[in-house]
Kinemage of the C-alpha trace (Angstrom):
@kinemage 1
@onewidth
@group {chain A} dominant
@subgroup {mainchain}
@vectorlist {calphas} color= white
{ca unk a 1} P 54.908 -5.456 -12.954
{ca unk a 2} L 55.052 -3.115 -16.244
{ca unk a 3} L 51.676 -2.006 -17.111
{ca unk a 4} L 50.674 -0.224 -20.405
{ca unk a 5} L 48.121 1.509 -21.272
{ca unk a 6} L 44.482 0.508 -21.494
{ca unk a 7} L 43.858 1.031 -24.894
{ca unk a 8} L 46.688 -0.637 -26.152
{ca unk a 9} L 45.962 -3.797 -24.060
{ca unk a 10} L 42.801 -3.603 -25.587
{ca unk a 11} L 44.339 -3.376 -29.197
{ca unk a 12} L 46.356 -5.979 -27.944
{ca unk a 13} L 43.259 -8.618 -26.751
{ca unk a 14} L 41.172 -7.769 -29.690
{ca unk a 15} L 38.728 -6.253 -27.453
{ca unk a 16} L 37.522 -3.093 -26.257
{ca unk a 17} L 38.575 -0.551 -23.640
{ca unk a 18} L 35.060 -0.934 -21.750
{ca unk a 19} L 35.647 -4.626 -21.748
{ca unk a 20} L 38.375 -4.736 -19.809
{ca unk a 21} L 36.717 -2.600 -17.322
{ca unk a 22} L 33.597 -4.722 -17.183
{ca unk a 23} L 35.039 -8.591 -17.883
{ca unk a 24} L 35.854 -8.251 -13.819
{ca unk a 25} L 36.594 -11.876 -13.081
{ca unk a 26} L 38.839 -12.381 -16.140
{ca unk a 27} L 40.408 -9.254 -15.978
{ca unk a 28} L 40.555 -7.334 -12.656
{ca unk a 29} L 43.748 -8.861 -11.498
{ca unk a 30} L 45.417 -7.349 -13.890
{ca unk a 31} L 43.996 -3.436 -14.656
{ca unk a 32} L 45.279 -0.757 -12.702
{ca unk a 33} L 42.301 1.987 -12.107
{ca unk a 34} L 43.624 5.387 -12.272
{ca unk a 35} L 44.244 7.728 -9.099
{ca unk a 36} L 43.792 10.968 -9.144
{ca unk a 37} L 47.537 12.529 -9.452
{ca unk a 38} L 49.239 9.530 -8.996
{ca unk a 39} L 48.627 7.344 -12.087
{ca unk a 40} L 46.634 6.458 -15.487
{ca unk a 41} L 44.706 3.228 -15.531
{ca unk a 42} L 47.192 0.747 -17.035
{ca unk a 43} L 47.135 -2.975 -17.478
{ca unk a 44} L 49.436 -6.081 -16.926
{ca unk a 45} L 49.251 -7.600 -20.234
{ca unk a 46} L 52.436 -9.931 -19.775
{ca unk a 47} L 50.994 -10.865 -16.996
{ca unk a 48} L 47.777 -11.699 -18.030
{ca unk a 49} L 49.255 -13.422 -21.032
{ca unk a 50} L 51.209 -16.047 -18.497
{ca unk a 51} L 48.272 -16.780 -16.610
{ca unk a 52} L 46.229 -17.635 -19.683
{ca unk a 53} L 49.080 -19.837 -20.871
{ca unk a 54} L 49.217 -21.503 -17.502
{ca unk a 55} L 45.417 -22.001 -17.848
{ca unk a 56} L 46.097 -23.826 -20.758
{ca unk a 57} L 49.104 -25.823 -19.885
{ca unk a 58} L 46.774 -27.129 -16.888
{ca unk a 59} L 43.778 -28.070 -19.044
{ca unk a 60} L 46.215 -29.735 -21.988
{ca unk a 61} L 47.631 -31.895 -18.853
{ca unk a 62} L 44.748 -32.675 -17.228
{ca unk a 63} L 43.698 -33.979 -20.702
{ca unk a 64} L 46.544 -36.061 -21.219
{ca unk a 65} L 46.038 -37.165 -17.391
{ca unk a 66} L 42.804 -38.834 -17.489
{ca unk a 67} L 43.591 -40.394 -20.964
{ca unk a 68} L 46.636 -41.462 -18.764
{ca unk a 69} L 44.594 -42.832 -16.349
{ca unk a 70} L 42.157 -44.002 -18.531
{ca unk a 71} L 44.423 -46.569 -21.288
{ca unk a 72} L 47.634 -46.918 -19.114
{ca unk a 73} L 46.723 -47.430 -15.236
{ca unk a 74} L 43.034 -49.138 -16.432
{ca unk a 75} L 40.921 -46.667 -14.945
{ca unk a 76} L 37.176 -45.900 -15.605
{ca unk a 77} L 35.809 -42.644 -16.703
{ca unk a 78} L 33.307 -43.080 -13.926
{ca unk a 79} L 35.786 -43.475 -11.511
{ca unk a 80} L 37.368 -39.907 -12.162
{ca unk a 81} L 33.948 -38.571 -12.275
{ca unk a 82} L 33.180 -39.800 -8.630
{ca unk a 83} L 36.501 -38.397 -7.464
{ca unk a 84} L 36.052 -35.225 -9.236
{ca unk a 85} L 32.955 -34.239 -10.070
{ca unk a 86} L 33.361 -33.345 -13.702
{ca unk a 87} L 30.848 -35.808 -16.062
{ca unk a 88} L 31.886 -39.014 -17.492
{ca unk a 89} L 31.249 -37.354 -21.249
{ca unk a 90} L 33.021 -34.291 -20.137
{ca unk a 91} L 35.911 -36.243 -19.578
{ca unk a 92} L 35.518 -39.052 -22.101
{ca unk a 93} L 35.768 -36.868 -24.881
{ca unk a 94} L 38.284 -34.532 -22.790
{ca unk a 95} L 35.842 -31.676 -24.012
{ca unk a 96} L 36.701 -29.655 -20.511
{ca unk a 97} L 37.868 -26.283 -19.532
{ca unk a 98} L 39.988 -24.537 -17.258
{ca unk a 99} L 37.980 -25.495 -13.756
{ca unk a 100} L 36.597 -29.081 -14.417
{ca unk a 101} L 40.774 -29.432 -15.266
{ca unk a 102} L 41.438 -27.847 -11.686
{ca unk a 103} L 38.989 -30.305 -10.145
{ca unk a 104} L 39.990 -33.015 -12.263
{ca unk a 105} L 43.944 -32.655 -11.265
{ca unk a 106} L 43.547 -31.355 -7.436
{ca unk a 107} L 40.999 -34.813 -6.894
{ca unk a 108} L 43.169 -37.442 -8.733
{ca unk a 109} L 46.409 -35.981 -6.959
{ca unk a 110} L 45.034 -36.335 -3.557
{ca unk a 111} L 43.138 -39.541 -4.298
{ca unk a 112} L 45.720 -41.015 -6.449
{ca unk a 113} L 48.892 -40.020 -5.452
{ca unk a 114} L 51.544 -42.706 -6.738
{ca unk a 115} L 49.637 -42.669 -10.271
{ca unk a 116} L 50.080 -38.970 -10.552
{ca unk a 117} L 53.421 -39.298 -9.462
{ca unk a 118} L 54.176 -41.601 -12.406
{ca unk a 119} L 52.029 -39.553 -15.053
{ca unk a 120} L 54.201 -36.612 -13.625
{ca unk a 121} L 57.419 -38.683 -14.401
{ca unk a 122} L 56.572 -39.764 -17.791
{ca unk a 123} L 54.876 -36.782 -19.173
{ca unk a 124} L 56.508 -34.355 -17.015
{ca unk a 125} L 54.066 -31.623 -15.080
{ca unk a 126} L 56.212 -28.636 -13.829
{ca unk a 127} L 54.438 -26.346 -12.744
């Protein structure tokens, strides 16, 4: 892991140094508190960048997965709700973020394994 420095993260994000800092959940993965002697604070920006993008590569697929679902394999909104959790307008209007797309994806892949299978075929879901 390469960190840089806190205040160039921050540049980096747009935001600021105390941010980072306080925005635990978000960001506490990837700041490094300084130690006295051994090292400055420092953050993982790359990584942080790849998670976010992998945040968004699982929303945008869980997205095209219950449209999927929805005009291909003749399945109700409703339906994925039950299984899921997530609302029927939620989903409908695939107006979701990051965890109703977690819950959306882990519930139809262990309900409905062969038609996640073939959405995974067609559309392709690697990671």
């Amino acid at each position: 892991m390469s960190y840089i420095s806190v205040q160039l993260a921050a540049e980096q994000l747009d935001c600021t140094v105390a941010c980072l800092f306080r925005d635990a959940p978000k960001y506490r993965p990837f700041l490094r508190k300084s130690t006295k002697g051994n090292h400055d604070a420092g953050f993982n920006l790359s990584g942080f960048l790849e998670a976010e993008s992998l945040k968004e590569e699982l929303t945008e697929k869980t997205k095209l997965l219950t449209e999927y679902l929805h005009h291909i394999e003749g399945m109700k909104y409703y339906e994925i709700e039950n299984i899921s959790g997530v609302t029927q307008q939620s989903i409908g209007t695939c107006i979701f973020g990051f965890d109703a797309a977690l819950k959306i994806a882990r519930a139809i892949k262990k309900k409905y394994p062969y038609e996640f299978k073939r959405f995974e075929i067609y559309y392709g879901w690697k990671k």
